[in-house]
C-alpha positions in Angstrom: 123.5 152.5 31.7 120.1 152.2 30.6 118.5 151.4 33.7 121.4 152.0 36.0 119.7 155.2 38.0 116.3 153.6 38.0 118.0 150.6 40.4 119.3 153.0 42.9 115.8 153.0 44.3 117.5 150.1 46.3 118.9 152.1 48.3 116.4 153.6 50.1 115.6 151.5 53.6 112.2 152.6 53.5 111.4 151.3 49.5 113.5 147.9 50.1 111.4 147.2 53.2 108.6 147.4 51.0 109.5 146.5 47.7 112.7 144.3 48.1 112.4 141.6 50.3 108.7 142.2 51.1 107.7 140.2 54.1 104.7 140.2 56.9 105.3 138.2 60.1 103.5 135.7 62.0 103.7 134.0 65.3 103.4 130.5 66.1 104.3 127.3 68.1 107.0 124.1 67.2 106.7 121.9 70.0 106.0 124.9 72.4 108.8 126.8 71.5 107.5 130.3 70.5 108.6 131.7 66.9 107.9 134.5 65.4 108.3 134.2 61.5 108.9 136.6 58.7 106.6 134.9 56.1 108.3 135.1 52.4 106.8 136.3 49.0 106.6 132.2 48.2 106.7 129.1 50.2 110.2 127.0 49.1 111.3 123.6 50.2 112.6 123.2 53.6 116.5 123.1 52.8 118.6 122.0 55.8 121.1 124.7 57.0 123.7 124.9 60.3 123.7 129.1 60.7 126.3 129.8 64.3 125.8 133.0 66.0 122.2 133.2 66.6 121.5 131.9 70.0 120.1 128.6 68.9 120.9 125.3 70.5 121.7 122.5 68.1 122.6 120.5 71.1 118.8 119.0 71.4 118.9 116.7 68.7 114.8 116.3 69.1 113.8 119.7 68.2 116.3 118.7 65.2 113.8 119.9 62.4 112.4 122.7 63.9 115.7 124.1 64.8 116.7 123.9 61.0 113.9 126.1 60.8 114.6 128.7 63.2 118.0 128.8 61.9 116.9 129.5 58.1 114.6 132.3 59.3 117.6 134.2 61.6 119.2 133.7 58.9 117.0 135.2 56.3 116.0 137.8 58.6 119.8 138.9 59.7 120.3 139.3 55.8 117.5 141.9 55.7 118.1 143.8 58.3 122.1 144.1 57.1 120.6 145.1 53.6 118.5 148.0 55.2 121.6 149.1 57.2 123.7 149.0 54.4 126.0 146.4 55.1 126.3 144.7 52.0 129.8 142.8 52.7 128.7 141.3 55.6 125.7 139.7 53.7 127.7 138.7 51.0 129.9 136.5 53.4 127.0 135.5 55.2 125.0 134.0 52.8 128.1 132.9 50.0 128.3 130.2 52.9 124.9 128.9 51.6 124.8 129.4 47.4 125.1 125.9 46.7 121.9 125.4 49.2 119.5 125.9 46.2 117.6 128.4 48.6 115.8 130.3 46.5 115.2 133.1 48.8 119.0 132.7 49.8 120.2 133.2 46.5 117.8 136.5 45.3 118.9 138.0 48.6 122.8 136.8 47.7 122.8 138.4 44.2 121.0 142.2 46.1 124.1 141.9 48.1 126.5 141.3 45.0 124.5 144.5 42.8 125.0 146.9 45.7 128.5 146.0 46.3 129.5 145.8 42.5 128.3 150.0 42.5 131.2 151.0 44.3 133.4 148.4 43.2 136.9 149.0 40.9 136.0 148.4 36.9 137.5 144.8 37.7 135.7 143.9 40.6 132.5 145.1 39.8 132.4 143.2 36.4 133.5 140.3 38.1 130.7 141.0 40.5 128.3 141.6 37.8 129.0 138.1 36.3 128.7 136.2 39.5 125.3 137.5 40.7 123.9 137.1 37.2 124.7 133.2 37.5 123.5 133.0 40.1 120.1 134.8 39.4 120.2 132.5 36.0 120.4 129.3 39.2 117.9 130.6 40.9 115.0 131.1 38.0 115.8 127.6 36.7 115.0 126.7 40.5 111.8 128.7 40.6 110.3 130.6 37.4 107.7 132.4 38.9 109.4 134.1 41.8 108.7 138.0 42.1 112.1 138.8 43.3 114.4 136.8 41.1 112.1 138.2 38.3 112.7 141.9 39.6 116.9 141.2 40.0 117.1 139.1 36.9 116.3 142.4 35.0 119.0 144.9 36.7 121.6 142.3 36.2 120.5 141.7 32.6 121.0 145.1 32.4 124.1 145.5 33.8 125.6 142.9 32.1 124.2 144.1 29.0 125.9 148.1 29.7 129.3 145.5 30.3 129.1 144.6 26.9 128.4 147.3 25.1 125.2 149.2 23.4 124.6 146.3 20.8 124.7 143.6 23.7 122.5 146.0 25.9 120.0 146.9 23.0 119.2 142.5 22.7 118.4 142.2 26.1 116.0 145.3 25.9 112.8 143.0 25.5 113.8 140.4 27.8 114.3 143.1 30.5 110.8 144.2 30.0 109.7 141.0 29.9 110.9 140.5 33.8 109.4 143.5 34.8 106.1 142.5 33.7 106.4 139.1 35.5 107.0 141.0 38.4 104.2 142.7 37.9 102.0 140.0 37.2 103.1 138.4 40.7 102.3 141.4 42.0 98.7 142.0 41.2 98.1 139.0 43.7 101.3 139.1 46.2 101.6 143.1 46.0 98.9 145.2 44.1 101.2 148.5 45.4 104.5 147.9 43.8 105.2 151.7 42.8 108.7 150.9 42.2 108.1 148.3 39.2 105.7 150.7 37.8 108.2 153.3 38.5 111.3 150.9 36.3 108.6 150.2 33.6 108.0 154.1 33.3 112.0 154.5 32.9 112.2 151.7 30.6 109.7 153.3 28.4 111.3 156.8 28.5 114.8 155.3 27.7 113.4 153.7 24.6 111.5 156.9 23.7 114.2 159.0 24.3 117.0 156.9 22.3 119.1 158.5 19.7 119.1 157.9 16.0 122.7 156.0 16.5 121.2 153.9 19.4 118.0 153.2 17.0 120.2 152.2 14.0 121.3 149.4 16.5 118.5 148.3 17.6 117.2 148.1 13.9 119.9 145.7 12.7 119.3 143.7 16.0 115.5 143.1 15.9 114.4 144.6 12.5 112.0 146.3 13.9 113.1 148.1 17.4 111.5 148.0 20.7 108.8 151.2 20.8 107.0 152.9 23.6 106.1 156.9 23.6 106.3 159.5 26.6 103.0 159.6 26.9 103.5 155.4 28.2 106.0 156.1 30.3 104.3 159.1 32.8 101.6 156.7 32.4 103.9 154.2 34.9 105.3 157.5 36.4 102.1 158.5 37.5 100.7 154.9 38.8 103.9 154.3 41.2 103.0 157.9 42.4 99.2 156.8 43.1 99.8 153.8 44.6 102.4 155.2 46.8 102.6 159.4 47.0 106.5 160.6 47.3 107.5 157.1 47.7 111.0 157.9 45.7 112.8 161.4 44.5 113.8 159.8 41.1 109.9 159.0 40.4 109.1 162.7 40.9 112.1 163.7 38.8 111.2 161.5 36.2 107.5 162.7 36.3 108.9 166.5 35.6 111.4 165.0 32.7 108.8 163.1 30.8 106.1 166.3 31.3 108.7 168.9 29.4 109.4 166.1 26.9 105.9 166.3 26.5 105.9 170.4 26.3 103.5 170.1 29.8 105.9 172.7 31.0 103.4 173.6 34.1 103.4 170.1 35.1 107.1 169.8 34.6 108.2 172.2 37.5 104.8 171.0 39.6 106.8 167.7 39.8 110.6 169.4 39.8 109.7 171.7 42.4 108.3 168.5 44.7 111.5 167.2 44.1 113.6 170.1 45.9 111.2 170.0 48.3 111.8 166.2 49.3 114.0 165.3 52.4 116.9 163.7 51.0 117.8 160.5 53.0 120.8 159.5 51.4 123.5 160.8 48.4 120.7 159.2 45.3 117.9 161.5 46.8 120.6 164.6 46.2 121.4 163.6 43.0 117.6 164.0 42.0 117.5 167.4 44.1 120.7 168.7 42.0 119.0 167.2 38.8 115.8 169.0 39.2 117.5 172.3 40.3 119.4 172.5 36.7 116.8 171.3 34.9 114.6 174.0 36.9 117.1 176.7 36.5 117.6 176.4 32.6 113.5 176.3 32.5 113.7 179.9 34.2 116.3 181.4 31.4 
């Protein structure tokens, strides 16, 4: 998969806090009744939802409105803190409750849940799972165009969908998966100037397209014409940008930094960066993956 190892960044509790469902809170009063808020990357409409299991009283039908509010917000804010602990199948049943809601920041959150499930899914499920969260990432950018998030997941499950179908499907949608990254970075030069992990899927991008082969390139020729280009030098350009704006953020950034130096014959530079990579405290299995990576890679360098 193309971008497949790029999305895995997902997994890591301490990137999605910040890059995935990016929030600040605030405190304030409804009718004296103290809330504290976790304020989302856009304001939506008020949609109307009954959520059980949070402590809230419905009972008082005069706080009616503001309740509905509350309720969204536990909501919202259970979701995330499932998604850090990992438990994706609990959001999913959570939130399926409310697709039809046209809840934009139900149904980015909805289709996170879907792609991490879908990983360790049967061939079956997960391209069943695949199809369902890109509908319903399709819903939600006909809902709201210019939404950072659905922009950022519209792109892995073009992607994936894309890998489904073969090299020749996953070669058209190459420019239209670019093209959501840079709306998510154009959202986030006002909403998040320090998003080092779209600079980081650009970077990978741009390697993948340098780094195709001559079969993959005959593809894309008889798809566009003329192919999608970028260089190595392009891609440790976003490499080295997600690294500035946030130092050791992610394993796979540092790998990639090391890959695209010896593609560049920067050997030096190459094990600088493979080296870091050992050297980082793995948090989960995608952070090993990058240590066992770097230590071949490392190892054959050394013969």
């Amino acid at each position: 998969m193309l971008l497949q190892r790029l999305f895995h960044v997902a997994k890591s509790s301490r990137i999605s806090q910040k890059v995935l469902h990016k929030t600040n809170h605030s405190v304030y009063k409804v009718n004296n009744i103290r809330v504290v808020r976790r304020l989302t990357w856009v304001t939506v409409p008020f949609i109307s939802l009954r959520v059980s299991g949070f402590g809230i009283n419905t009972d008082k039908q005069d706080n009616t409105a503001e309740i509905q509010i509350i309720e969204r917000e536990a909501l919202l804010n259970k979701a995330d803190a499932l998604f850090d602990q990992g438990n994706y199948k609990e959001i999913y049943d959570i939130l399926s409750n409310h697709k039809d809601s046209k809840d934009i920041e139900i149904l980015w959150r909805l289709c996170r849940a879907i792609y991490k499930i879908s990983k360790t899914a049967s061939d079956v499920e997960a391209r069943k799972l695949v199809y369902e969260g890109y509908n319903l990432i399709c819903i939600a950018l006909d809902i709201q165009e210019d939404h950072y998030a659905v922009h950022k997941w519209m792109a892995i499950f073009l992607d994936s969908k894309g890998t489904l179908e073969g090299t020749k499907a996953l070669m058209s949608e190459l420019p239209n998966i670019k093209q959501h990254l840079l709306s998510v970075l154009q959202k986030a030069s006002v909403l998040n100037p320090a998003d080092a992990t779209t600079f980081y899927m650009l970077g990978c991008w741009c390697y993948e397209i340098s780094n195709l082969t001559w079969y993959q390139r005959k593809i894309a020729s008889v798809i566009f014409g003329e192919p999608p280009t970028s260089t190595f030098e392009e891609a440790l350009m976003y490499y080295e940008h997600a690294e500035k704006v946030d130092p050791n953020f992610y394993s796979h950034n540092l790998l990639m930094l090391g890959k695209t130096y010896l593609k560049l014959k920067c050997n030096e530079d190459a094990i600088k960066y493979l080296q870091k990579v050992i050297e980082f405290p793995a948090g989960n299995d995608d952070d090993q993956k990058a240590k066992q990576e770097a230590q071949k890679i490392l190892n054959n360098i050394r013969l």
